[in-house]
N, C-alpha and C positions, 0 to 999 in steps of 0.2 A: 580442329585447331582451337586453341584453346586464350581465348582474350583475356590478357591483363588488366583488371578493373583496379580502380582506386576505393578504396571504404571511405563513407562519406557518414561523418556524426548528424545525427537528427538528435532534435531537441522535442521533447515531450512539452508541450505547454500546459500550464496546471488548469487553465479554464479547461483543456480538452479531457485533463482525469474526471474535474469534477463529473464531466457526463458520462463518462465508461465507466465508472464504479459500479460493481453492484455488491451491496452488504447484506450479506445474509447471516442472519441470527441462528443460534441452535435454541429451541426449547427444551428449557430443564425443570424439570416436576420439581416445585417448592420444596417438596419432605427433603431434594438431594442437593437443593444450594441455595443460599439466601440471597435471593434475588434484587433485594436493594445493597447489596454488595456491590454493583455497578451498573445501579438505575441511574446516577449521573452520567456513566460514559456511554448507556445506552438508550436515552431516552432525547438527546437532540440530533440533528444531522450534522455532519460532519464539517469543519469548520473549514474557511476558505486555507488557513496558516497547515491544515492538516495537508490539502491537496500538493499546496507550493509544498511540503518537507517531502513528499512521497515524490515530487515531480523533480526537485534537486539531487532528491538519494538513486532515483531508478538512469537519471542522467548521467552522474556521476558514473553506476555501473557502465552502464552502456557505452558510453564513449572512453570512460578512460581506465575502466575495468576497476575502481574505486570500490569495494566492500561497504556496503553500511553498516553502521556499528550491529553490534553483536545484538543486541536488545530486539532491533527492530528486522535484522539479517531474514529472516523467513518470512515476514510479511510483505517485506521489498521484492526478493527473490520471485517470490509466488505471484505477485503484481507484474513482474518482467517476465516469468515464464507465461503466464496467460499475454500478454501481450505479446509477444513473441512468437508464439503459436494463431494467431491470428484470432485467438476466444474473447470473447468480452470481458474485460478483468474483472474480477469478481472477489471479495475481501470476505474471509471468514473471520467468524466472532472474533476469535481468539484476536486473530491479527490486526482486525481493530480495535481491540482494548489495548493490544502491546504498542499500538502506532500512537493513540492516545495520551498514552501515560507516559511515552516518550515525548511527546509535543510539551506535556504539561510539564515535567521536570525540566525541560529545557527554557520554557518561559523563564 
């Protein structure tokens, strides 16, 4: 017999992203990219205004099925599938330069 449950929205709090993230870098041999190309977006830790945007967009999916924009879509996505599968979320390069430089146009 099969019980009717109701879905219940949970709220990701952004103090709790900051401690699940984990960022991991690719190393690229200098001869095949110029590395101070995005030695600013990679050489501080991630800003608290970074975690609150990743924690309103992954909510947004999550409770009210809300897309986030196109720019940042794959870094969010990838954040809520690892979270969702119960893995440690984990940010690759790429995703956090796109998450970045979305923060930053948006200032």
């Amino acid at each position: 017999m099969e019980k009717n449950m109701e879905k219940i929205g949970v709220t990701i709090p952004a103090w709790l992203l900051e401690r699940k993230i984990i960022c991991y870098y690719l190393i690229i041999r200098d001869c095949c990219w110029n590395h101070r190309e995005f030695s600013d977006v990679l050489a501080k830790a991630p800003e608290k205004q970074l975690y609150e945007m990743i924690s309103t967009h992954m909510n947004a999916f999550m409770q009210q099925g809300t897309m986030p924009p196109a720019e940042i879509a794959p870094a969010i996505m990838n954040l809520i599938d690892d979270q969702s599968s119960g893995r440690t979320m984990t940010m690759r390069a790429g995703d956090y330069i796109s998450l970045q430089n979305y923060l930053r146009k948006s200032k």
